[in-house]
RODO-2510 file (C-alpha; in nm, 4 decimals, decimal comma):
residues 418
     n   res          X          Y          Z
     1     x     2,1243     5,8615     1,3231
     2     x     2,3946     5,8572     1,6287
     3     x     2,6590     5,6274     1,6532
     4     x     2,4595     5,4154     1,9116
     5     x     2,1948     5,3536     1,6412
     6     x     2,4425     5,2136     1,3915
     7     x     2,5120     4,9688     1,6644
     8     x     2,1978     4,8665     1,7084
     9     x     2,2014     4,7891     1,2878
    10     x     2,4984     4,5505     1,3471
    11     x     2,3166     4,4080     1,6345
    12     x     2,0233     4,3101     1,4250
    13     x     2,2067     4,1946     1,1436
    14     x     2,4024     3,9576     1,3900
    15     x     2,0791     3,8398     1,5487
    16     x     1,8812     3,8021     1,2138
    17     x     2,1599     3,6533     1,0117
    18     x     2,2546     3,3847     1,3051
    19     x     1,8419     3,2618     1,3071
    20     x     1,8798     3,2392     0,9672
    21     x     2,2169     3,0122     0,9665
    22     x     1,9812     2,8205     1,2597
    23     x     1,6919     2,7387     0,9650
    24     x     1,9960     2,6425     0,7166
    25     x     2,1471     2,3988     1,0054
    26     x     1,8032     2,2636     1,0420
    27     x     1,7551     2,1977     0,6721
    28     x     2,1156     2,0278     0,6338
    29     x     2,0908     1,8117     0,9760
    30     x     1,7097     1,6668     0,8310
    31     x     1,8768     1,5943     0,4847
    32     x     1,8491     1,2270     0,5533
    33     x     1,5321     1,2670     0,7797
    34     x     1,1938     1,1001     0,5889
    35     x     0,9263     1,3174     0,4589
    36     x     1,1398     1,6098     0,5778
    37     x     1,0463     1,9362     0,4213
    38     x     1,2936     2,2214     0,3736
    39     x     1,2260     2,6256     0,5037
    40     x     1,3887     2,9081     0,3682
    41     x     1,4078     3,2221     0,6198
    42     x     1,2154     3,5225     0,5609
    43     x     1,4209     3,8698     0,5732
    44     x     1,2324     4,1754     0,6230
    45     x     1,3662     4,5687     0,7014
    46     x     1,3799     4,7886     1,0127
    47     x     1,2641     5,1330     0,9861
    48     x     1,3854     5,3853     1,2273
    49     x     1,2960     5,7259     1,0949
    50     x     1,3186     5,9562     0,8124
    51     x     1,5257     6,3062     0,8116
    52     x     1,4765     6,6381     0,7023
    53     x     1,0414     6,6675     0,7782
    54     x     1,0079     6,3010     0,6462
    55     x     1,1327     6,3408     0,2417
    56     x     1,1282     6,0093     0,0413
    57     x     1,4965     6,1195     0,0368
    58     x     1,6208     6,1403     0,3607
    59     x     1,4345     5,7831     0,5768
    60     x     1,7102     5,5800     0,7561
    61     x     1,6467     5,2051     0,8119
    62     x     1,7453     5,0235     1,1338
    63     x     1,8490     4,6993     1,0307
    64     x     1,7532     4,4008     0,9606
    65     x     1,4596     4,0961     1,1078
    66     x     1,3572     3,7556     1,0600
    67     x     0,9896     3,7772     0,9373
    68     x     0,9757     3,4083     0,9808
    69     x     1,0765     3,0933     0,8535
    70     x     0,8504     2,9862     0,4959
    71     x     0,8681     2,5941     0,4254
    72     x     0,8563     2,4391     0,1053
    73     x     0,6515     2,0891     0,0275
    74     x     0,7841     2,0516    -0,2649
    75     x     0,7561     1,6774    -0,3483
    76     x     1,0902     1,4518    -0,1986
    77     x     1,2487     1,1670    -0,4526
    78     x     1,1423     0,8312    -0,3685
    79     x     1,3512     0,5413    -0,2099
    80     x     1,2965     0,1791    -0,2605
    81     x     1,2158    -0,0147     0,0432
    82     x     1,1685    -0,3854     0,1448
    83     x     0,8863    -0,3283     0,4119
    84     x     0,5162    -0,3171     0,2807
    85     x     0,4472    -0,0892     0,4875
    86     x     0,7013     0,1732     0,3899
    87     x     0,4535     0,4125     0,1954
    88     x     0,5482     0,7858     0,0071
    89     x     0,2747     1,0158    -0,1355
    90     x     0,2782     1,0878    -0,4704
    91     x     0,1205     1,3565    -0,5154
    92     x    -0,0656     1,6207    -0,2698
    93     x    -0,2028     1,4840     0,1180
    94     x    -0,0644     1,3682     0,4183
    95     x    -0,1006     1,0310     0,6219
    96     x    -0,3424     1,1451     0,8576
    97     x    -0,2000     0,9725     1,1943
    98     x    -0,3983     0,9570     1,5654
    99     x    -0,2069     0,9438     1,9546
   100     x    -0,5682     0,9293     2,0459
   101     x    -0,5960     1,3088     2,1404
   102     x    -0,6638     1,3912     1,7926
   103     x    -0,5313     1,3946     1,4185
   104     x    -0,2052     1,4853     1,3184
   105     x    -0,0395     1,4830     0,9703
   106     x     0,2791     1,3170     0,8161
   107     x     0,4815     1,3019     0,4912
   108     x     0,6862     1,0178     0,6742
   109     x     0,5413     0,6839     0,5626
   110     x     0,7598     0,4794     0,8001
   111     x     0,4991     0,2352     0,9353
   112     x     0,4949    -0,0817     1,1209
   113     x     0,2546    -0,3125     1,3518
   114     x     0,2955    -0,2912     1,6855
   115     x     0,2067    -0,5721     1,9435
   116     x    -0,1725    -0,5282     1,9214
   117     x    -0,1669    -0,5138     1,5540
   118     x    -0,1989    -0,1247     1,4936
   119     x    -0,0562    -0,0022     1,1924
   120     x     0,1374     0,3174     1,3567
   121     x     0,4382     0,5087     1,2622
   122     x     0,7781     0,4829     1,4472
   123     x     0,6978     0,7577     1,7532
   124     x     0,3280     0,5012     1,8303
   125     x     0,0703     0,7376     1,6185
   126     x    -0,1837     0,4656     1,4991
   127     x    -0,2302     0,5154     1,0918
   128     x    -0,5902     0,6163     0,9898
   129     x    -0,7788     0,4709     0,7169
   130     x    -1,1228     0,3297     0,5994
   131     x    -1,2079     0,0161     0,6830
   132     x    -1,3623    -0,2325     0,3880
   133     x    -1,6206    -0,4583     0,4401
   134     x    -1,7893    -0,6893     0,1886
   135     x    -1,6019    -0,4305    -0,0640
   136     x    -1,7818    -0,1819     0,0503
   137     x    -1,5020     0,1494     0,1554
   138     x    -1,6500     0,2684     0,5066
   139     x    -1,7106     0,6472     0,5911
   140     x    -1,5289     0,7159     0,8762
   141     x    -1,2022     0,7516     0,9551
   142     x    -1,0634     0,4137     1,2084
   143     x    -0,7745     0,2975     1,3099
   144     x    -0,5305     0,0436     1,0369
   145     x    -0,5630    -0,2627     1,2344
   146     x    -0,4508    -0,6024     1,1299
   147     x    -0,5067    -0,7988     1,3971
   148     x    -0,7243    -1,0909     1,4060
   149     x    -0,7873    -1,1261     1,0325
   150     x    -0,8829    -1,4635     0,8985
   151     x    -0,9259    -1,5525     0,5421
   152     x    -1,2557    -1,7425     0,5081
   153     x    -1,2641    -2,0931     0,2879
   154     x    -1,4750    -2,1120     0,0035
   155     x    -1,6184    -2,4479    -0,1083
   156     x    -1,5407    -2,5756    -0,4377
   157     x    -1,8261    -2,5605    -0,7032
   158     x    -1,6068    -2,6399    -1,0199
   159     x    -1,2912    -2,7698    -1,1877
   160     x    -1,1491    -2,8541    -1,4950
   161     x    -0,9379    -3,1216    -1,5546
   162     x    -0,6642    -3,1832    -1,8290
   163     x    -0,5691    -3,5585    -1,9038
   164     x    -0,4750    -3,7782    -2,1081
   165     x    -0,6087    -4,1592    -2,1442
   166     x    -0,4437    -4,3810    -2,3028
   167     x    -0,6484    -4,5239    -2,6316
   168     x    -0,5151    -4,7909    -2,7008
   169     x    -0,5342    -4,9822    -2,3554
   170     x    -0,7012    -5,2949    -2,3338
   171     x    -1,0418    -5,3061    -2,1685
   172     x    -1,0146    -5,3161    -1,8159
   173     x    -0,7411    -5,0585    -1,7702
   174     x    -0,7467    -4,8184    -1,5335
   175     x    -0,5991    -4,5009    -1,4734
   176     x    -0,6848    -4,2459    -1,1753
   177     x    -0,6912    -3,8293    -1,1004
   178     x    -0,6889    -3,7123    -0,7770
   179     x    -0,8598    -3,3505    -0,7342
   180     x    -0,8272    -3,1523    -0,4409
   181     x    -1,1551    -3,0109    -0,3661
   182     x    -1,2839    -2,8067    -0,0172
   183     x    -1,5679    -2,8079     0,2154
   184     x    -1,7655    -2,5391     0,3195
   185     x    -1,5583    -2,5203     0,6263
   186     x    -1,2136    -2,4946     0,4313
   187     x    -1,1603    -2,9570     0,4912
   188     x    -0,9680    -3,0350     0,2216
   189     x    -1,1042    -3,3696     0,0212
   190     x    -0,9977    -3,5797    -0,2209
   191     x    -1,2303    -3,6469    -0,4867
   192     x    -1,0481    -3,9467    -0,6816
   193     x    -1,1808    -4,0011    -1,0386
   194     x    -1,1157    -4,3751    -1,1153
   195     x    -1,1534    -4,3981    -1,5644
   196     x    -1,1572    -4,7521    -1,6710
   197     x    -1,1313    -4,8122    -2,0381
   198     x    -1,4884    -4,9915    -2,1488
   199     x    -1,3810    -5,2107    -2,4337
   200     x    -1,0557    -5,2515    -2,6454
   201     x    -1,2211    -5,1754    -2,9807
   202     x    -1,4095    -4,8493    -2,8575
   203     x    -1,2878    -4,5948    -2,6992
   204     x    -1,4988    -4,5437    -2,4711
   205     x    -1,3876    -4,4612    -2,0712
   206     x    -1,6159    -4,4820    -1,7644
   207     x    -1,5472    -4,3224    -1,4912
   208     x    -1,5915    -4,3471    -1,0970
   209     x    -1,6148    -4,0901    -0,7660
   210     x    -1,4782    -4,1306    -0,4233
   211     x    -1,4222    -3,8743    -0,1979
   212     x    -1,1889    -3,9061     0,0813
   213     x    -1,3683    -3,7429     0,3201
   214     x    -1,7269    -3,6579     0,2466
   215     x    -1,9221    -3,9426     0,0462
   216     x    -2,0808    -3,9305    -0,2995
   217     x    -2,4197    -3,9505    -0,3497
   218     x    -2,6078    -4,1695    -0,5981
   219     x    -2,2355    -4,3167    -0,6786
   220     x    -2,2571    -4,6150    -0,8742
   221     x    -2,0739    -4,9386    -0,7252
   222     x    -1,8361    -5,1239    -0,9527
   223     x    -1,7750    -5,2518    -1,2682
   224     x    -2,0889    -5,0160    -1,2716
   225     x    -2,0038    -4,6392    -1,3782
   226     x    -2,1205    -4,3301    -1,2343
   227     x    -2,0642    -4,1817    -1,6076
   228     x    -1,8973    -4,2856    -1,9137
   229     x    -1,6911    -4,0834    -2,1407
   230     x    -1,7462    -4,1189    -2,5230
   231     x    -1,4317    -4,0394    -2,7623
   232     x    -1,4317    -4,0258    -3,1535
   233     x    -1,1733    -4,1486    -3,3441
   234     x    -0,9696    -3,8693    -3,3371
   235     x    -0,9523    -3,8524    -2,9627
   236     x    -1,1496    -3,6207    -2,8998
   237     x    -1,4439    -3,6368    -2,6640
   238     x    -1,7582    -3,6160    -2,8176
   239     x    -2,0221    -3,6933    -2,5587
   240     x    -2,1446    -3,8472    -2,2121
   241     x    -2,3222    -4,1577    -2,1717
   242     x    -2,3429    -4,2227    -2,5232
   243     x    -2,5491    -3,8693    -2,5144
   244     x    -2,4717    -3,5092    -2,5455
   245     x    -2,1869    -3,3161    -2,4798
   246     x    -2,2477    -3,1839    -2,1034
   247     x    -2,1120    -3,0950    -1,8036
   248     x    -2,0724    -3,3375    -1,4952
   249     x    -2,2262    -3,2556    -1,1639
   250     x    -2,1074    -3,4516    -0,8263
   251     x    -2,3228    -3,4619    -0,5215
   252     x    -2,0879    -3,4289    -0,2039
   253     x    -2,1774    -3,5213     0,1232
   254     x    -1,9891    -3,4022     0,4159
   255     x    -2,2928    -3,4676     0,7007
   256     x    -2,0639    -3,7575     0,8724
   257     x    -1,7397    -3,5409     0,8364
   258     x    -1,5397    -3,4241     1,1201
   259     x    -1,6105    -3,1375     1,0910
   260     x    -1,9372    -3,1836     0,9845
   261     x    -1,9896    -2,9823     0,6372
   262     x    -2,2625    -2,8508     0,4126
   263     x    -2,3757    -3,0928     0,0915
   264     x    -2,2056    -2,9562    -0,1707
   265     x    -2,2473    -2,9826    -0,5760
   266     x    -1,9227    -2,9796    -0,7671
   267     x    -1,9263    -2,9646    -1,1143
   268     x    -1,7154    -3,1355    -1,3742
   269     x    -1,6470    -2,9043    -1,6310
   270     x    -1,6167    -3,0443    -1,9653
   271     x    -1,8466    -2,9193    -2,2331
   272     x    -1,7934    -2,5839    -2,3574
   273     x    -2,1394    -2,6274    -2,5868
   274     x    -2,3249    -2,9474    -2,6579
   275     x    -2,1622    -3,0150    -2,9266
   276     x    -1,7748    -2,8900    -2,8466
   277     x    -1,5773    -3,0225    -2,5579
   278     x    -1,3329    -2,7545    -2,3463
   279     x    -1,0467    -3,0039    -2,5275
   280     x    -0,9352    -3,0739    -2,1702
   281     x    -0,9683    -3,4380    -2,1923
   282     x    -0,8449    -3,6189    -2,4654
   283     x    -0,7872    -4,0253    -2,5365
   284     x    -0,5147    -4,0641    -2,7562
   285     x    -0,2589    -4,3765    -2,8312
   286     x    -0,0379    -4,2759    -2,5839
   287     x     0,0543    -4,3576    -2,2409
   288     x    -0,2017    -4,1778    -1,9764
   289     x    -0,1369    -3,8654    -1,8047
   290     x    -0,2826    -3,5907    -1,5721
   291     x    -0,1814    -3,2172    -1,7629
   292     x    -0,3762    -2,9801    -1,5663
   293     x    -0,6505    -2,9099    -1,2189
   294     x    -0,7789    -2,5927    -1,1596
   295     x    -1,0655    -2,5725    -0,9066
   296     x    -1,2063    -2,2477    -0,7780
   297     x    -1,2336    -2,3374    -0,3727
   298     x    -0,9643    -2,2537    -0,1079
   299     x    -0,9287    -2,3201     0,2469
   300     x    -0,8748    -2,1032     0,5025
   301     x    -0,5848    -1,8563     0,5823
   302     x    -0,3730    -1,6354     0,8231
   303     x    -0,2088    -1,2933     0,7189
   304     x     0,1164    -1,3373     0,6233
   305     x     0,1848    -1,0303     0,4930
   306     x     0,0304    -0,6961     0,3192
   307     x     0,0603    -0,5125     0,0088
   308     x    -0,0593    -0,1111    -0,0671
   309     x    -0,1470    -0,0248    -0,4039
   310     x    -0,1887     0,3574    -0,5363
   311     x    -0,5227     0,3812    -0,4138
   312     x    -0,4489     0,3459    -0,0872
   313     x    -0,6127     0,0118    -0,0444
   314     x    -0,4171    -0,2054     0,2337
   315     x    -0,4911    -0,5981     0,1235
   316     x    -0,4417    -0,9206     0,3365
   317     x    -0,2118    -1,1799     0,1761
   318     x    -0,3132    -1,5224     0,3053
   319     x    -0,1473    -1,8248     0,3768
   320     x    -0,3893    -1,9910     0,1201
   321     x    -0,2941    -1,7835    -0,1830
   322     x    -0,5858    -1,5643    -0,1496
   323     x    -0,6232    -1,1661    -0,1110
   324     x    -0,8424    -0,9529     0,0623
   325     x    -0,8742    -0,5713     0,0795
   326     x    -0,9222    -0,4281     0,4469
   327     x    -0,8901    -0,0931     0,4632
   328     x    -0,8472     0,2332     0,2148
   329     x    -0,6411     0,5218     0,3255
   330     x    -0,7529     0,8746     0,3947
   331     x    -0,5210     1,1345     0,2980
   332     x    -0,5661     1,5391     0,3774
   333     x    -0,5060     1,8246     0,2507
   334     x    -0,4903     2,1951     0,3318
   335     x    -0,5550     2,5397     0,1410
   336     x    -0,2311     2,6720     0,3035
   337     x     0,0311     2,4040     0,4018
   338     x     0,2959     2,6786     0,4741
   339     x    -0,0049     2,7638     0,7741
   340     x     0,0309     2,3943     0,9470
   341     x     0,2462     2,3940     1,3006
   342     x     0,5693     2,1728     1,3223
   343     x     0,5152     1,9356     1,5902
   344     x     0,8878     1,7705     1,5218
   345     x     0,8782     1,3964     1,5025
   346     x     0,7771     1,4501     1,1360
   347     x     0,4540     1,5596     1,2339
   348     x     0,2197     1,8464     1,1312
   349     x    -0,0844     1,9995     1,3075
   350     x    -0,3744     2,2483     1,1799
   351     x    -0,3849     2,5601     1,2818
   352     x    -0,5371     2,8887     1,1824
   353     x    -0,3523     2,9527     0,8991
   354     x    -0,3441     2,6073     0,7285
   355     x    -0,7231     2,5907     0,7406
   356     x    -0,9341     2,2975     0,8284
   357     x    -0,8286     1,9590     0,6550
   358     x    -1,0089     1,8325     0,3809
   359     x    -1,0197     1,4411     0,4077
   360     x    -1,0430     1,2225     0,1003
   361     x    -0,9360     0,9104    -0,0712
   362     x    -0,5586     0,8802    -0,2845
   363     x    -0,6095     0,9261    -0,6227
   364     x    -0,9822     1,1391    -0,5852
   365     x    -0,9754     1,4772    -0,6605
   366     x    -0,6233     1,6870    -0,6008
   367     x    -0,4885     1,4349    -0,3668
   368     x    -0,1779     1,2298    -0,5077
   369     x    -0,1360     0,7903    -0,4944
   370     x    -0,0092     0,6076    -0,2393
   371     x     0,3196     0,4047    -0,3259
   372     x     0,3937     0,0992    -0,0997
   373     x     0,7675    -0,0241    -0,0508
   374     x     0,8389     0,3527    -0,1294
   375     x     0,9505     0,6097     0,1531
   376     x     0,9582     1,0080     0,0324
   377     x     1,3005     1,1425     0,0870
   378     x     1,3957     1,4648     0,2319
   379     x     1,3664     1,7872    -0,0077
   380     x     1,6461     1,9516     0,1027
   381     x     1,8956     2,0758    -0,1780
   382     x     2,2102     2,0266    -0,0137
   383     x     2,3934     2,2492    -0,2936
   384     x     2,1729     2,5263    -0,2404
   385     x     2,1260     2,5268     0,1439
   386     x     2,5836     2,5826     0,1368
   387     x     2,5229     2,8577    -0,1333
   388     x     2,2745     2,9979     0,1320
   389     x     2,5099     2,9200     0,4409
   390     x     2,8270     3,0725     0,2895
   391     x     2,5908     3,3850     0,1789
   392     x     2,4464     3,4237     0,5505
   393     x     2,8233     3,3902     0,6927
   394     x     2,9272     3,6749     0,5203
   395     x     2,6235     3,8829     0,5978
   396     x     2,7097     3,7526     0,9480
   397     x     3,0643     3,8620     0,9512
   398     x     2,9970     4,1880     0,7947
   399     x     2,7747     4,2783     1,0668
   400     x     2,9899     4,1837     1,3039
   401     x     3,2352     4,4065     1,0924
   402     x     2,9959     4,6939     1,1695
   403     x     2,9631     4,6621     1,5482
   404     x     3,3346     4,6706     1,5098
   405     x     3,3942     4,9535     1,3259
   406     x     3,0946     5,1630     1,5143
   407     x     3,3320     5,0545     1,8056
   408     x     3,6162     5,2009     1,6651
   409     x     3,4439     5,5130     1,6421
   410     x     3,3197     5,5753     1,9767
   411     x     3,6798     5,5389     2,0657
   412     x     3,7741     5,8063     1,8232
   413     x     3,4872     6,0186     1,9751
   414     x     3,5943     5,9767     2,3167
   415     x     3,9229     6,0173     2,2760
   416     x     3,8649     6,3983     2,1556
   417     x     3,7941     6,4947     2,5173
   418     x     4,1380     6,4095     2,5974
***
């Protein structure tokens, strides 16, 4: 091979060896970039020809060329975050993101709502997911919306209350429980239960309902009682109206309330069998007390925030303590990752040689979980990207070192016409 031809070997060293330090400088400037996955350039020979009728002993390379650039998805650490929305893979899939042109594909979790209430990452791709409805996970893929969501009341049907009444009153005394109840369009009532002991020798308690808003049926008017509660002499109750054990049921009605509400039963519960109280309600010689409500209706409630858990499921937290799942995520995968195109932005699109996406649900299959307040950090090895810069420097410089020297020469060969 001529002189000119080890030029051109320097010259493709230089070229090759300065794309590669261009992959390394893009790996070290995304170190802190989210989701960011590392490449590693691809070397491959130049062959020129072979000497001497083509022997296995005598072919001459050319040099060197960048094959391409192969990038890695290995799995990134994980950062804590104080947005909800902040949400890392574990696992295999991408977020599967929308511009409305089509799907695209993201290890970045870095989501937040924007004015109309689109879940969408930083650069305005709306987030895709699954929307839930009674429960039930939809089939198609929709945008993460949380706009307009209301959390519907639910009338109570039962409570339980804990208290205390006082024994050894005197007939006559009186001691009251306020429980806060709700309508069937999320009013909230007070239903006030009025216990007046019966006699000072028994101990025996009888007990009255008002409701604050609504008005009870069939309610008995004073010094009459609407039921009476029987006690034994351990304090203990034993049974209603001098009967059974049994549970209480009060008749609500909420026709003249503003807003006008559906009749509602609302049971007392106090009888675990008919012959063995809950021990929620007890009458001994102490002073009276209310321990304990718990009542199974709620009003209704705005979003005031959102929590992810590993299966992807995006819940509601409302205003009035209650949850409600809205949407699942869909993640995707591919047979060939390495195939997908690099959009920038931290975004991936298919192509030929990442295959068709397969769409599923976190945590089915091969696909990984979904971590919320979690963002997937870059997984670029800092050490081992300057290992690969100070190696690709030299085999820079020594290229350079051979257009040089080839220089040198074709002085030397010039020179001997002189």
């Amino acid at each position: 091979m001529s002189l000119i031809g080890t030029l051109t070997t320097g010259v493709s060293g230089v070229l090759t060896n300065s794309r590669a330090l261009n992959i390394i400088g893009d790996n070290i400037s995304n170190v802190n970039t989210t989701g960011f996955k590392s490449s590693k350039a691809v070397f491959g020979d130049l062959f020129s020809t072979s000497l001497n009728g083509g022997t296995l002993t005598s072919q001459v390379g050319k040099g060197a060329q960048l094959l391409g650039s192969l990038q890695s998805f290995e799995q990134g650490s994980f950062e804590n975050s104080t947005s909800a929305l902040d949400l890392a893979v574990d696992g295999n899939g991408f977020f599967i993101v929308n511009d409305g042109t089509g799907n695209f594909f993201t290890r970045a979790g870095q989501f937040r709502v924007n004015e109309n209430g689109l879940v969408e990452t930083l650069t305005g791709q709306i987030l895709q997911g699954f929307e839930i409805t009674n429960n039930v996970v939809g089939t198609s893929l929709t945008d993460v919306s949380l706009t307009g969501l209301q959390s519907s009341p639910q009338a109570t049907t039962l409570f339980t209350l804990g208290a205390q009444l006082d024994g050894s009153a005197v007939a006559g005394t009186t001691f009251n429980s306020p429980i806060q109840v709700f309508n069937s369009v999320g009013t909230q009532d007070i239903l006030n239960l009025q216990f007046t002991k019966v006699a000072t020798a028994g101990n025996d308690w009888g007990v009255n309902f008002t409701s604050s808003v609504g008005t009870v049926t069939g309610a008995a008017v004073p010094p009459l009682f609407d039921v009476t509660l029987n006690f034994d002499t351990a304090g203990q109750l034993t049974g209603i109206n001098s009967g059974a054990l049994a549970d209480v049921t009060i008749n609500l009605d909420y026709s003249a309330a503003s807003p006008p509400a559906a009749n509602q039963a609302v049971v007392w519960d106090l009888a675990d069998t008919a012959l063995a109280s809950n021990g929620d309600m007890t009458a001994f010689a102490t002073s009276s007390s209310n321990n304990s409500v718990i009542q199974d209706g709620f009003g209704s409630g705005i979003l005031v925030g959102v929590g992810v858990d590993f299966d992807g499921t995006v819940s509601g937290l409302f205003d009035n303590g209650q949850s409600q799942p809205l949407f699942q995520l869909g993640l995707a995968n591919f047979l060939s990752p390495t195939g997908l195109t690099r959009l920038g932005q931290n975004l991936f699109a298919e192509s030929r040689l990442s295959g068709q996406p397969v769409i599923s649900l976190p945590e089915t299959g091969a696909f990984g979980s979904v971590l919320g307040n979690t963002l997937e950090l870059s997984n670029v090895d800092l050490a081992e990207q300057f290992v690969q810069l100070i190696k690709t420097q030299q085999a820079f410089q020594a290229s350079a070192r051979i257009i040089s020297t080839t220089d040198d020469l074709l002085t030397e060969t010039v020179n001997l016409t002189r």
